[in-house]
C-alpha positions, 0 to 999 in steps of 0.5 A: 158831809155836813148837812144844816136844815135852818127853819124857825118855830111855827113853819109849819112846811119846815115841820112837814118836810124835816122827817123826809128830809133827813131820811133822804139825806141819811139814805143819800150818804154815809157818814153824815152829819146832819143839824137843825138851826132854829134861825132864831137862836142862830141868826148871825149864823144864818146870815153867815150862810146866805141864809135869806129865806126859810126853810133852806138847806146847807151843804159843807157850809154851801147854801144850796137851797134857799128854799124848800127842796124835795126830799128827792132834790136834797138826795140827788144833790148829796148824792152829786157832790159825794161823787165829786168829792171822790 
């Protein structure tokens, strides 16, 4: 499971959550391949995920959250679509 963070430089709520973020989601499945996008070095890319806002969270190439999610939002989420993919 792929998981991309998009935040740009100075966000500072994008720096307070990606530690938390990244722990709940590491905790949340295994085998998980995680990816912080700096929109600014990445913006076609973004845009190619619905990304319209920051910070926001991609899941398998699936904007999920467009905006900041808890990091208990992020495992429930991961943990839903690993049970899915079964």
């Amino acid at each position: 499971m792929k998981v991309e963070l998009f935040h740009a430089p100075g966000c500072s709520r994008c720096a307070a959550a990606r530690e938390s973020l990244r722990a709940a989601a590491e905790t949340a499945v295994t085998g998980l391949e995680w990816r912080e996008v700096n929109v600014l070095d990445a913006i076609d890319y973004a845009v190619e995920r619905g990304v319209l806002s920051l910070p926001a969270v991609v899941i398998d190439d699936q904007l999920v959250f467009s905006s900041l999610p808890t990091a208990q939002q992020l495992r429930a989420a991961l943990i839903s679509r690993n049970i899915r993919g079964r």
